[in-house]
N, C-alpha and C positions, 0 to 999 in steps of 0.2 A: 641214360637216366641221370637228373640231378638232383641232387641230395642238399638240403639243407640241415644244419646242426647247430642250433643253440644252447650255448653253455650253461651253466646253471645259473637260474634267474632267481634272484633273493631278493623276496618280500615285497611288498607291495609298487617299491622303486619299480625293480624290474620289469613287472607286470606290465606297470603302463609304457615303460620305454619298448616290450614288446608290442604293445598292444599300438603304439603309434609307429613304431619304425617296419613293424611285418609287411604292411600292404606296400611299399616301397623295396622290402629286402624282394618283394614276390616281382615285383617288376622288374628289380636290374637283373636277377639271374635266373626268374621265372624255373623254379623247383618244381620239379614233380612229386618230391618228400619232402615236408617237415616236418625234424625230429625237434624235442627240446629236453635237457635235461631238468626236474621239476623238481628235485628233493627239498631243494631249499624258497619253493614258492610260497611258503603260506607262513609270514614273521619270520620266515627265516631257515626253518624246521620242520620240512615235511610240507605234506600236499594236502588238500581238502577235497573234496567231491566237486562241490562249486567252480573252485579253483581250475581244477581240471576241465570240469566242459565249458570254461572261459575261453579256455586252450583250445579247445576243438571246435568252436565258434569262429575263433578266428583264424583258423584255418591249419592248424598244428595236427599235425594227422599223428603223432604219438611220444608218448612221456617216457623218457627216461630216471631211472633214483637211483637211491645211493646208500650209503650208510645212515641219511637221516629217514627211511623211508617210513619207519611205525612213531615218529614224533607226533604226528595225528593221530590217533589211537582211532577215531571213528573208520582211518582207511580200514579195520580188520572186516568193518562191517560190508564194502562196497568194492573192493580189490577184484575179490573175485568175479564179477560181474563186469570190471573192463576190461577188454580186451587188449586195446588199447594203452595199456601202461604194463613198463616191465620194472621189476623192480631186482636186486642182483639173485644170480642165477644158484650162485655157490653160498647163500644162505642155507639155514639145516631146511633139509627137505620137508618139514612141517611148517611152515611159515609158508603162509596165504597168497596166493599171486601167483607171477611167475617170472623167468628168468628171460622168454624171448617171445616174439608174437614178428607174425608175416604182416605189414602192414599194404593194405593194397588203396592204392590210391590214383587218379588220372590215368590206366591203362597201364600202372607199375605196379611193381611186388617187391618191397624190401623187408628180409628178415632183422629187427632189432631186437641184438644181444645185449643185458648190462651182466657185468660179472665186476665185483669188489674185489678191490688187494690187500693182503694181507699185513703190510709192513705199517707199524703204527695205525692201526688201527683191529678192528675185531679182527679176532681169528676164524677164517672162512673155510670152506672147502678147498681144495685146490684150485685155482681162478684158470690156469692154463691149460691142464687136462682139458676141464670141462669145458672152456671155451672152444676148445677144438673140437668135442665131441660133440657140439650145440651147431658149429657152423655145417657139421655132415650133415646133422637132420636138417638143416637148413637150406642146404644147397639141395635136396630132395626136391622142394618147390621152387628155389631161387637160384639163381648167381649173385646176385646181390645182398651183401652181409653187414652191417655197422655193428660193430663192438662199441659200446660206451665201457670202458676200462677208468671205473671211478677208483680211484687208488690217491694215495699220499705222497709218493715217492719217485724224483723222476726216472731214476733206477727201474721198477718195477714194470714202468709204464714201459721205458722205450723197449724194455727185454719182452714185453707181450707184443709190442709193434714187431719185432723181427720173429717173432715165433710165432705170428699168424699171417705173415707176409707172405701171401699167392695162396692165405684159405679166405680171410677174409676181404673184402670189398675197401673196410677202412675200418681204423683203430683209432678212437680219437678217446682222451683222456679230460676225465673232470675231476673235482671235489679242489681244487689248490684255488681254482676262482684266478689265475693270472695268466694273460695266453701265453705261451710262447712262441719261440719265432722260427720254431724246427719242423713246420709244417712242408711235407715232402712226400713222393712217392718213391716207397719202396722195389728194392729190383724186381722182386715178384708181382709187382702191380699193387701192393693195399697202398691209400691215401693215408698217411698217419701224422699226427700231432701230438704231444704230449700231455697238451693243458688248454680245452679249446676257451678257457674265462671263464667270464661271469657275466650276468646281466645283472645291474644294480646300482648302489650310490659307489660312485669314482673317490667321493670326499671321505669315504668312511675305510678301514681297514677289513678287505676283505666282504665289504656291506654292510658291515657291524660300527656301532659307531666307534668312536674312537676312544673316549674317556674307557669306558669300560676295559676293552683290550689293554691301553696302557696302564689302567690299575693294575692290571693282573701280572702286567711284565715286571712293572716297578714294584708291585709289593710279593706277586707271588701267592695271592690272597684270590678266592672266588670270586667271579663278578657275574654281574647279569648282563648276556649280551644282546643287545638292542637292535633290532635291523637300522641304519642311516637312512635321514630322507634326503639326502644330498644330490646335485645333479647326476643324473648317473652317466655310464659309459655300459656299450655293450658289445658282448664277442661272438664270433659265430664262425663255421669255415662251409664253403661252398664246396661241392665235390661233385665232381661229375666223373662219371663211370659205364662200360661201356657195356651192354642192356644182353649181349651174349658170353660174356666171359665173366662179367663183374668186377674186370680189372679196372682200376681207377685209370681217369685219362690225366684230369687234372683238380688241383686242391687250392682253393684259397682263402686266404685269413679273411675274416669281418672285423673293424676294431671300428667303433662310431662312438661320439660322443651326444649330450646332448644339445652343445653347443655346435655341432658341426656338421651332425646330420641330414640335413634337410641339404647341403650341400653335393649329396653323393649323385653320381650321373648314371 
């Protein structure tokens, strides 16, 4: 099976750089799953309805969120009715949605997990337990497992990479928006990465524009942050994994720009 994984795509930039570089990312490594992480599709903060069956239009077979997941407040109303979208697992057990879904798609079955960290940011349930206890029932239908480990900290991240190394399929981390360069398979087979990016403006901090963010460093004063419409850049890792065991074979980074892309073979 191969697995594609799009980092979180902020704001409308995003959008369209997925929306033009997908039918080309489909071609060079022709996936059998696309995941995308969406928290920050819709200005920035959250997803929309619309937004989402954008996604599934263009061939995104399911959403990943994060910490921004109720910044659209209409998601309360329409959550439950996707299947298709997970949002983190170890939220209080009353909050709408859910934490994994079997996504089946071109004669594959991948379970996707998201689970939140706890370190600077809300205080969640335990992310690790329940991640483990999410890939049992998982592996009931599947060998094949994605963890989206939205978290803050690269501490927390790489400690869930080694402690679901040979349950899950791959452990790949969002919310920090910047990839890094530790994409690797672990001894027990999971593909892990610590921070798969961002989709968005390359010119802005983090997709947000810049004046804003630098008020806030330099006065320490609230600011309103703005998604950038700058050229963007965008991240993604390829993963292929093997359809009886769900051990990963092999992982690799996507890093495009919008100046460059149309270059990729």
């Amino acid at each position: 099976m191969k697995v594609l994984f799009i980092g979180d795509i902020v704001g409308s930039v995003g959008r369209e750089a997925v929306k033009q570089v997908l039918p080309s990312l489909k071609a060079k490594y022709n996936p059998h799953v696309i995941i995308a992480n969406g928290e920050n599709a819709a200005a920035g903060r959250g997803i929309t309805r619309q937004i989402a069956n954008e996604f599934f239009e263009w061939g995104i077979h399911g959403i990943t969120m994060g910490n921004h997941t109720w910044d659209n407040k209409n998601i309360f109303e329409w959550i439950d009715e996707e299947p298709r979208i997970v949002r983190p697992a170890n939220f209080h057990q009353s909050a709408p949605g859910k934490g994994m879904a079997i996504i089946s798609a071109n004669g594959k079955k991948l379970a996707i997990i998201n689970i939140q960290g706890r370190t600077y940011l809300p205080v969640n349930d335990d992310p690790f337990t329940l991640a483990e206890q999410l890939i049992e029932e998982a592996h009931a239908t599947t060998p094949n497992v994605l963890v989206d480990f939205h978290a803050e900290v690269t501490s927390e991240k790489i400690a869930m990479g080694w402690y679901l190394d040979g349950k899950a399929s791959m452990v790949v981390g969002t919310h920090t928006h910047v990839q890094t360069n530790d994409d690797t398979i672990l001894p027990q087979g999971t593909a892990f990465i610590t921070d798969v990016g961002m989709v968005g403006s390359r010119e802005g901090v983090l997709g947000m524009q810049r004046d804003a963010v630098l008020h806030r460093f330099l006065t320490g004063m609230p600011a309103r942050f703005v998604v950038d419409e700058g050229k963007w850049h965008l991240h993604a890792v390829a993963v292929e994994l093997d359809d009886k065991t769900g051990r990963a074979l092999k992982i690799e980074k996507i890093r495009l720009t919008e100046d460059s892309w149309l270059l990729m073979g």
